[in-house]
DOGUZA-858745 format. One line per field, with one value per residue (C-alpha): y, z, x; chain. Coordinates in nm, 2 decimals. Layout:
REM residues N
c2 (Y, ...)
c3 (Z, ...)
c1 (X, ...)
lumvex (A, ...)
REM end
This chain:
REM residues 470
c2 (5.56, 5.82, 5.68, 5.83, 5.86, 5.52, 5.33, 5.14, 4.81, 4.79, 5.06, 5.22, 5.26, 5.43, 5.69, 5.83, 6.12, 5.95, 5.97, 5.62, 5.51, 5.23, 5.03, 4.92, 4.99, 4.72, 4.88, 5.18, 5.46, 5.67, 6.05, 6.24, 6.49, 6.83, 7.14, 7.49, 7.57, 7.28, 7.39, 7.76, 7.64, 7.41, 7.66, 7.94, 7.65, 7.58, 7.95, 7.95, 7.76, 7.47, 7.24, 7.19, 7.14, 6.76, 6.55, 6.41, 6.74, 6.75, 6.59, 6.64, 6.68, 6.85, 6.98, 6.76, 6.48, 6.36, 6.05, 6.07, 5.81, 5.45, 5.18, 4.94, 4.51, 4.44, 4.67, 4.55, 4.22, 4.29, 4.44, 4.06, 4.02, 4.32, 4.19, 4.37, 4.29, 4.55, 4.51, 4.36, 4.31, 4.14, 4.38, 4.69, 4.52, 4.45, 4.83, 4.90, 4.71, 4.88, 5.25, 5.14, 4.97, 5.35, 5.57, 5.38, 5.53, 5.36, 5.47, 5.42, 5.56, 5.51, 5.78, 5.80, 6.08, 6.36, 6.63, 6.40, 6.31, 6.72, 6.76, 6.51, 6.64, 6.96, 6.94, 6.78, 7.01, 7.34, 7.61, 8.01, 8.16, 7.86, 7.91, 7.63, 7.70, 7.48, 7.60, 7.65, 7.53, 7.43, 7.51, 7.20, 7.19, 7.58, 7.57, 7.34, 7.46, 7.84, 7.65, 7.55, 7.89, 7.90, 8.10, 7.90, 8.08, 8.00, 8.01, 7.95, 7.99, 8.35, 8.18, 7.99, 8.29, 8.37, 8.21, 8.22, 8.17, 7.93, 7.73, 7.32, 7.32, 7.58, 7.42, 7.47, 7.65, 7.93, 7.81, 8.16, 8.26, 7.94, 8.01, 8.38, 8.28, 8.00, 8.23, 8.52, 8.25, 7.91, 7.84, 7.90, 7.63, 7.28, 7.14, 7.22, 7.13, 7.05, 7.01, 6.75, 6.86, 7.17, 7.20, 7.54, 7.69, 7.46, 7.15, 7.24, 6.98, 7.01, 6.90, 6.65, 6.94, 7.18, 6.90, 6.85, 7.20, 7.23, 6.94, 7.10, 7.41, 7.19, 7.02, 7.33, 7.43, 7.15, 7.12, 6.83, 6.78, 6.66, 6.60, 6.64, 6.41, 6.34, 6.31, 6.20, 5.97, 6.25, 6.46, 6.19, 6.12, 6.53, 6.48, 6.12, 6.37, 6.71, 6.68, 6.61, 6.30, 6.13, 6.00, 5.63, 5.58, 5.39, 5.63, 5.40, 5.48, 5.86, 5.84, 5.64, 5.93, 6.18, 6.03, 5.97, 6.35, 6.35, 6.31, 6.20, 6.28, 6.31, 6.17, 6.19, 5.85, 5.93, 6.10, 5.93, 5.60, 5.59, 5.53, 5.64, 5.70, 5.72, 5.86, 5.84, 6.02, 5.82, 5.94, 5.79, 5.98, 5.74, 6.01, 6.23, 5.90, 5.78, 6.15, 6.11, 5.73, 5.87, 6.14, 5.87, 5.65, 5.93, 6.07, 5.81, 5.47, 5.21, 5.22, 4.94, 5.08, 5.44, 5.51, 5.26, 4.91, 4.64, 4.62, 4.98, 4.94, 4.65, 4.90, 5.17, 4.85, 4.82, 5.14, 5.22, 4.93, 5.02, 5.47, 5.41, 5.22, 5.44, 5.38, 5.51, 5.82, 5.89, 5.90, 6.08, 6.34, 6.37, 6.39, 6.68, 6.82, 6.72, 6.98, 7.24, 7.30, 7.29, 7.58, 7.79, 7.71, 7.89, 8.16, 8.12, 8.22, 7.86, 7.83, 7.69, 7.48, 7.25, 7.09, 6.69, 6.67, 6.93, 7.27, 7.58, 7.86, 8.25, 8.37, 8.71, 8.78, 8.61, 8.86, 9.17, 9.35, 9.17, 9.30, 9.05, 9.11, 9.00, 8.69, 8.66, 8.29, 8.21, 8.34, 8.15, 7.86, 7.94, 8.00, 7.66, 7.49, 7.68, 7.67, 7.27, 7.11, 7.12, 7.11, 7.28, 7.44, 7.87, 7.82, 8.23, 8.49, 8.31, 7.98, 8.25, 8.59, 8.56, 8.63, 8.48, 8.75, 8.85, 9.08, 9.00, 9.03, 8.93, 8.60, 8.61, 8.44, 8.39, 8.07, 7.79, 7.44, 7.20, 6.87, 6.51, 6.24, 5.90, 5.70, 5.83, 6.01, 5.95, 6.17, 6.26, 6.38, 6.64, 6.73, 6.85, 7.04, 7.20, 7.30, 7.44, 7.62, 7.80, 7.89, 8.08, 8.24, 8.40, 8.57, 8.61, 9.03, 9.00, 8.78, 9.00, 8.90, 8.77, 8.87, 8.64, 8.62, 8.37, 8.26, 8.02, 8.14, 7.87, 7.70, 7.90, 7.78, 7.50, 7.58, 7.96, 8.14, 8.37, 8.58, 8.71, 9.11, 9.24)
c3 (8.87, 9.10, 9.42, 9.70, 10.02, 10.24, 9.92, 9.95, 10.11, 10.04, 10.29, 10.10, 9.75, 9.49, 9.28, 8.95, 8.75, 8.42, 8.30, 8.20, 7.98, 8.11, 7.82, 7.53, 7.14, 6.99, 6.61, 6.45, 6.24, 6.02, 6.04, 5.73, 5.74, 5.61, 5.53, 5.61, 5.24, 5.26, 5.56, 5.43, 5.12, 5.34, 5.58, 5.23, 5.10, 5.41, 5.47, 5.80, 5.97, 6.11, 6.12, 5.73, 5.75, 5.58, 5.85, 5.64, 5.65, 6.09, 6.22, 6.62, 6.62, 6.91, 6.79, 7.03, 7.24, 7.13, 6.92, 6.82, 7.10, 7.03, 7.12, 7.33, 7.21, 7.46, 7.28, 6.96, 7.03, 7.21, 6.84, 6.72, 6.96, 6.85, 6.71, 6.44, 6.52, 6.44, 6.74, 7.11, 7.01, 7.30, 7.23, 7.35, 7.68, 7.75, 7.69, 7.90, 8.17, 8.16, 8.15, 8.47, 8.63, 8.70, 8.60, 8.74, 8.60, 8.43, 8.08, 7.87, 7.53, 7.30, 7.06, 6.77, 6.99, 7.21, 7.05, 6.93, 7.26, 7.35, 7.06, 7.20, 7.52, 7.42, 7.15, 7.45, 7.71, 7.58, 7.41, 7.27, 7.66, 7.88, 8.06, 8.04, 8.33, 8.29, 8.50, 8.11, 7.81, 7.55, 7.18, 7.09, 7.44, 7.39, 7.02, 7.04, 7.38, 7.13, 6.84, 7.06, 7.11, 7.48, 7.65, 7.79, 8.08, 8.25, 8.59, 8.67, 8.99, 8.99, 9.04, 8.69, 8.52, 8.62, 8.37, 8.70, 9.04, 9.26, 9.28, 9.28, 9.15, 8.94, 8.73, 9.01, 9.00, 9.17, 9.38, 9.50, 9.15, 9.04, 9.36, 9.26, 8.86, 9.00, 9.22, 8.91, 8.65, 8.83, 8.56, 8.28, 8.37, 8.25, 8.39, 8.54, 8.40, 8.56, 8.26, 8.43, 8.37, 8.23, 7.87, 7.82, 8.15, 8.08, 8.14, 8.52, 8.76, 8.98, 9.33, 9.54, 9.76, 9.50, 9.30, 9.66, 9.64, 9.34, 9.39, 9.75, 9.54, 9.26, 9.50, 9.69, 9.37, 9.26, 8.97, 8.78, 8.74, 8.45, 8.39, 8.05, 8.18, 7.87, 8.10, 8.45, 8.49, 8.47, 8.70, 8.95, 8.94, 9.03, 9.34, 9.45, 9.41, 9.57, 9.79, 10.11, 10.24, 9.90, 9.87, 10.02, 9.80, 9.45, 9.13, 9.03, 9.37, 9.34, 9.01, 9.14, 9.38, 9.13, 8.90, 9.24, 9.28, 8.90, 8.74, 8.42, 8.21, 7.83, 7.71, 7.45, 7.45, 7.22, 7.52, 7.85, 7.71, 7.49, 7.18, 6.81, 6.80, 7.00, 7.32, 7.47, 7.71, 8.04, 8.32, 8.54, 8.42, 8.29, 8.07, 7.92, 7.81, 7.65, 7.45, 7.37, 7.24, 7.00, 6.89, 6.85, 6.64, 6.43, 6.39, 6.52, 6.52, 6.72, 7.09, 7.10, 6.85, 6.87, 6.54, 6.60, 6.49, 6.76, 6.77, 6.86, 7.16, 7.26, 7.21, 7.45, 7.73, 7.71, 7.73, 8.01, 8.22, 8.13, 8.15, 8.55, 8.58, 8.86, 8.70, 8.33, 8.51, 8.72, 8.37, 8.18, 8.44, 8.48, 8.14, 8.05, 8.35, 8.21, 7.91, 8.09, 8.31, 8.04, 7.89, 8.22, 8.26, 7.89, 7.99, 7.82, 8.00, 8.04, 8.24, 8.62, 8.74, 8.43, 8.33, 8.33, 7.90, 7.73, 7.83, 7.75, 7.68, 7.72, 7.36, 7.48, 7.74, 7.49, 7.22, 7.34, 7.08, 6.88, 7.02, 7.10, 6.78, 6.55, 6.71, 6.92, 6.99, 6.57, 6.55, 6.79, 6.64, 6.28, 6.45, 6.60, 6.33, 6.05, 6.26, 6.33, 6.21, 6.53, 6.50, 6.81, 6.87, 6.95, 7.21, 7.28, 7.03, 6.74, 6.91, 7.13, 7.02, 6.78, 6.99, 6.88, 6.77, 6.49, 6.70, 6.81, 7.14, 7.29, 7.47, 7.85, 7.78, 7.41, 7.45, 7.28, 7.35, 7.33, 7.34, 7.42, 7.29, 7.49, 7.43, 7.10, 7.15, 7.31, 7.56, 7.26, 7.05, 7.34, 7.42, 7.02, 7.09, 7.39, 7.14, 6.87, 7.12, 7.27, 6.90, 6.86, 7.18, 7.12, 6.81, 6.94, 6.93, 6.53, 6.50, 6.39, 6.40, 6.15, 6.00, 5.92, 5.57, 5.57, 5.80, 5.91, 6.11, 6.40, 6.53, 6.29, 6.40, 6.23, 5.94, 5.89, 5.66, 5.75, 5.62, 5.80, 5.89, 5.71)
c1 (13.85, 13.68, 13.56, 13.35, 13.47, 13.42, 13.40, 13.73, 13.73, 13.33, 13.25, 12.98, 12.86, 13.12, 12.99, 13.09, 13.07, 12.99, 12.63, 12.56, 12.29, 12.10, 12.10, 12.29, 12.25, 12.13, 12.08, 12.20, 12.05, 12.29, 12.32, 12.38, 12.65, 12.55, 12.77, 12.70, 12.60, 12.39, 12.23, 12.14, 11.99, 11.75, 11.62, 11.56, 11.38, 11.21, 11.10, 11.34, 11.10, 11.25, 10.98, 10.93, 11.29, 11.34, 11.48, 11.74, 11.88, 11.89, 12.21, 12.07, 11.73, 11.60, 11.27, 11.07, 11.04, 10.68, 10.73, 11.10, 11.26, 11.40, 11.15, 11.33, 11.39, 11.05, 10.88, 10.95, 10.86, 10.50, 10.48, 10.42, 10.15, 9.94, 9.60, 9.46, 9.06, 8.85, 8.63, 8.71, 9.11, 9.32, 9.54, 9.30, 9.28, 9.65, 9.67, 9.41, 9.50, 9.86, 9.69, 9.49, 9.75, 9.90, 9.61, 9.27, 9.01, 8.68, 8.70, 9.02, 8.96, 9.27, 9.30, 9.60, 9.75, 9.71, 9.57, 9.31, 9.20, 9.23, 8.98, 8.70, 8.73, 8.67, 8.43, 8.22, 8.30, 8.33, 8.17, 8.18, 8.14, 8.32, 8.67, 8.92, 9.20, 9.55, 9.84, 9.99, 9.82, 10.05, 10.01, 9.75, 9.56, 9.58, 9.42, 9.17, 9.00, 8.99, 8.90, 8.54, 8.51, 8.59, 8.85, 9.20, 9.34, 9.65, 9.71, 10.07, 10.25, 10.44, 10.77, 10.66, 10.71, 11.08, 11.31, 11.56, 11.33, 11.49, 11.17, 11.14, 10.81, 10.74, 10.47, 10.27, 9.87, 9.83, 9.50, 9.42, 9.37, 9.16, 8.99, 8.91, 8.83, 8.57, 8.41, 8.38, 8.25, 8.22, 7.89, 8.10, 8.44, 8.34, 8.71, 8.99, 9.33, 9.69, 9.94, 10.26, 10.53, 10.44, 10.56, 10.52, 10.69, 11.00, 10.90, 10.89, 10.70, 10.39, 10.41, 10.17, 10.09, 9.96, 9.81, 9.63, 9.55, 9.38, 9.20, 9.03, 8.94, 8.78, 8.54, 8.47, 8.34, 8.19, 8.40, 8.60, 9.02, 9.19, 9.56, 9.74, 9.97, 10.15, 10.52, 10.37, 10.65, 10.91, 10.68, 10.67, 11.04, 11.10, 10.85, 11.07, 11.38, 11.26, 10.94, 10.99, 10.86, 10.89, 11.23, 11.15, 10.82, 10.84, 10.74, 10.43, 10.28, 10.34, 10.19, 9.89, 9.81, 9.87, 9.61, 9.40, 9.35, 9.19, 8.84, 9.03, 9.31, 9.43, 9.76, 9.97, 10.17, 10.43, 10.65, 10.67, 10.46, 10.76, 10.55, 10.62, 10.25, 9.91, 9.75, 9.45, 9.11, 9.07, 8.79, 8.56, 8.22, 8.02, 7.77, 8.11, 8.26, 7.97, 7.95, 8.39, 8.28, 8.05, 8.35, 8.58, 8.38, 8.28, 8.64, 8.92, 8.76, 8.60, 8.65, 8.86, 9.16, 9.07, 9.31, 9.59, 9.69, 9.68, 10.02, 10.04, 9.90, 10.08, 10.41, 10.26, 10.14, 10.55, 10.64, 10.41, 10.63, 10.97, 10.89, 10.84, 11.16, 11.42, 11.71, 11.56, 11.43, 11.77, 11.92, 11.66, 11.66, 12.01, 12.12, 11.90, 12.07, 12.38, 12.33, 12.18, 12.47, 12.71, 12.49, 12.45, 12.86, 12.88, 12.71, 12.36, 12.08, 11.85, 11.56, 11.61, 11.58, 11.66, 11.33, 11.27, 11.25, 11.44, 11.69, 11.52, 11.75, 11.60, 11.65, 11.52, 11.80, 12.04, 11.94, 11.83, 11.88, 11.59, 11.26, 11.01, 10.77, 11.07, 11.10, 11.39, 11.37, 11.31, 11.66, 11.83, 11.67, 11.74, 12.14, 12.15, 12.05, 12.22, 12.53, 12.55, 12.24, 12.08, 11.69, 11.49, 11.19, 11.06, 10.85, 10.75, 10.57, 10.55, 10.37, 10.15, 10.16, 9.91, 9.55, 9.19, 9.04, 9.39, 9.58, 9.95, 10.14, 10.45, 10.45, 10.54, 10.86, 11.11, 11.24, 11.41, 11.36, 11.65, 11.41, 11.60, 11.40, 11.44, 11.69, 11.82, 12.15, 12.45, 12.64, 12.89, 12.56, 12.50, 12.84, 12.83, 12.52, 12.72, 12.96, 12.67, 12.51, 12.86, 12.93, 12.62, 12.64, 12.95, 12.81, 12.49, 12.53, 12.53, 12.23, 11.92, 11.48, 11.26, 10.93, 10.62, 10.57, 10.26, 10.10, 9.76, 9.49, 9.61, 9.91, 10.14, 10.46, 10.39, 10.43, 10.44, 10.70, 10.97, 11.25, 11.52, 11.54, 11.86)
lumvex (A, A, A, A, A, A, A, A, A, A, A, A, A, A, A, A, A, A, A, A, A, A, A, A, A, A, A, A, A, A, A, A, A, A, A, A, A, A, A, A, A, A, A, A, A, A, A, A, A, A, A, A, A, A, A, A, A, A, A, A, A, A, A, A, A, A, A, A, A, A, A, A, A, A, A, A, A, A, A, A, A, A, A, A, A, A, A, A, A, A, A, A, A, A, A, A, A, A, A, A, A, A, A, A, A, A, A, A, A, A, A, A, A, A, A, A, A, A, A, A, A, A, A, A, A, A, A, A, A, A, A, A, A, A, A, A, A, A, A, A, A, A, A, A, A, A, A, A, A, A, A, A, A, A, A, A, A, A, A, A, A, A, A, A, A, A, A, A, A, A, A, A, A, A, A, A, A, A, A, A, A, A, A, A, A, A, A, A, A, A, A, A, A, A, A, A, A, A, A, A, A, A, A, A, A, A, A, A, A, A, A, A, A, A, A, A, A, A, A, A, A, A, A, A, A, A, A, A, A, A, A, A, A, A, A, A, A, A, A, A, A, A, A, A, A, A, A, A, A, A, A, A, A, A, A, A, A, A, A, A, A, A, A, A, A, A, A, A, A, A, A, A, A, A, A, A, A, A, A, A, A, A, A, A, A, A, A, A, A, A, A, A, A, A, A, A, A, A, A, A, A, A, A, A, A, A, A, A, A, A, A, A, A, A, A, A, A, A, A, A, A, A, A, A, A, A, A, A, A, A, A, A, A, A, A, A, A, A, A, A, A, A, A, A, A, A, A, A, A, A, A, A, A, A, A, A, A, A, A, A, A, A, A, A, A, A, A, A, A, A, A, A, A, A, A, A, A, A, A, A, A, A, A, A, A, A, A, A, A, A, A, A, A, A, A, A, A, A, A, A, A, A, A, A, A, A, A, A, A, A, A, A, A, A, A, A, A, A, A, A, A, A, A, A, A, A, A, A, A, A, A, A, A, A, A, A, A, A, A, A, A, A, A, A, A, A, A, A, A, A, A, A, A, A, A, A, A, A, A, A, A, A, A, A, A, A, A, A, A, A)
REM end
């Protein structure tokens, strides 16, 4: 037993090195065991793109975090209280009674997730000729402000864009650039976004004082703020743990003055909600909501479901409780830290600090012999997986190389994202994806780029086609 000094004799609180989960297993799913054969065949079936890769084949899957974490036993059992009215269902207001009770905002328009609610939004807002600025849009938000025709532009801290800058916050907006882009084309910005964490950058958090900051330059523009606040509770848990002044206060108050500092927000509920499904659009302007209403009746359904069952909602009301709970987050957070530093101690280059959701290692300093049009961070994925079946996700030039108007550059950054969904995998499960991950490493000099095959006019990693570059 390792004790910290003054502990013996009850002077002072012990501390140990062991990263304990904060709950118990109360069922079990089984995980098929696949050989490496096995393996190759299913990514030359799957074109080498990992997402049209059968789950069944995946032994840690590490893809994403949206949707893929264990409901807990209260969530299950709120399941059996979910009314399935069509119109007016109690269910609908014990969800949005929970959304308020952390985000208070007027309007709470469930939607069946969050690209749904990005899609309303922006079918209402924007337009061929508007500017959408996000500190970093991620691949959905980032498609369906371009699929209105309008322009997404991210802003992001310069410190964001160092895989290694010693910086706490580095989701942070750079305020003197939204200052200078509102000034240029204030007429043509119908919002301004503030993705928390930010996906895209690493899953790196914004801070109270920039999220201050953006909010004075909205106003002295006259403009409105939204947050994609998809993993606000992880977000808020970084600011308790690294801004000053912070430490003493409870994470449902930061999160209350971090929705304060909005106009509105859309959510996808299947990460820190810790749903299997849903999201939804919340604001406070009584004419836009009344325009999204419309939206959703026409595509999603009533206001009152918005695309899910009753029961649904009653799951996310749960989850909404449980996500802002300290001793979940102290976990969450340090178990992704947990991996990360086993990484950096390998000797992979990973994005610091380590983000709140997933580790994202910087396939383009890990393989510099593959040159960013050929996809650097595909192979490391396609290694990882075909090396020990562990699923994760390119999050560089094939996600955002490929500009509106057809041509193709590299993306600021080649990474791969090593995703932890909530409360699914033990300590043992990541301590085999420490292993995976060292294996590739040390072969990582033979590993060689890909080619697109096929590919859609959006969103291509998806479900694109690849073969390898012999």
């Amino acid at each position: 037993m390792v004790r910290s000094a003054g502990s013996v004799g009850g002077m002072g609180e012990p501390t140990f090195r062991t990263i304990i989960e904060p709950f118990r297993i109360h069922s079990v799913e089984p995980l098929r065991m696949t050989t490496g054969q096995q393996r190759q065949a299913a990514l030359s079936e799957a074109g080498y793109n990992l997402f049209k890769v059968h789950a069944r084949d995946v032994l840690i899957d590490l893809l994403t975090d949206s949707g893929t974490g264990a409901m807990s036993r209260d969530q299950w059992a709120a399941i059996q209280h979910g009314d399935e009215s069509y119109a007016g269902s109690p269910s609908y207001y014990v969800f949005r009674d929970a959304v308020r009770e952390l985000f208070p905002f007027e309007h709470v328009i469930p939607t069946h997730q969050g690209r749904a609610a990005e899609r309303i939004l922006f079918s209402v807002l924007a337009e061929p000729g508007k500017v959408v600025p996000n500190n970093t849009h991620f691949d959905t938000t980032r498609a369906n402000v371009e699929y209105s025709g309008a322009q997404a532009v991210d802003l992001l801290i310069a410190e964001g864009r160092d895989p290694q800058a010693d910086h706490p916050f580095k989701g942070n907006m750079d305020t003197e650039a939204l200052d200078a882009l509102l000034r240029a084309r204030g007429d043509d910005v119908p919002v301004v976004f503030m993705t928390i964490t930010n996906n895209s950058g690493g899953g790196q958090p914004v801070s109270l004082a920039n999220l201050h900051e953006v909010r004075a330059v909205c106003d002295a523009h006259g403009k409105k703020l939204f947050l994609d606040a998809c993993r606000f509770a992880e977000n808020a848990w970084f600011i308790h743990e690294r801004e000053p002044g912070q430490a003493d206060r409870d994470v449902p108050d930061i999160v209350r003055e971090m929705a304060s500092l909005a106009d509105g927000m859309t959510m996808s509920a299947k990460k820190d909600p810790m749903g299997n499904i849903g999201g939804w659009l919340a604001m406070d302007d009584d004419e836009l909501a009344r325009d999204c209403r419309n939206l959703l009746i026409l595509t999603e359904g009533f206001p009152t479901y918005g695309g899910l069952a009753g029961r649904d909602l009653e799951a996310l009301a749960q989850g909404l409780r449980e996500v802002v709970d300290h001793d979940y987050l102290k976990y969450r957070i340090r178990s992704t830290e947990y991996l990360g530093e086993a990484l950096r101690r390998a000797g992979l280059p990973v994005l610091t600090p380590i983000g709140g959701h997933a580790v994202y290692v910087d396939a383009r300093a890990l393989l510099p012999q593959i040159p960013p049009l050929e996809y650097p961070g595909q192979a490391l994925a396609v290694a990882l997986y075909e090396a020990g079946g562990v699923r994760s996700c390119e999050i560089g030039t094939v996600m955002f190389g490929r500009q509106p108007e057809g041509s193709e550059v590299a993306a600021a950054l080649d990474l791969v994202r090593l995703a932890i969904p909530r409360r699914t995998y033990t300590q043992s499960h990541i301590d085999y994806v420490i292993e995976v991950c060292e294996h590739v490493a040390r072969g990582a000099g033979e590993l060689t780029g890909y080619r697109i095959v096929d590919e859609p006019g959006a969103l291509r990693h998806f479900t694109a086609t690849f073969e390898p570059l012999r």
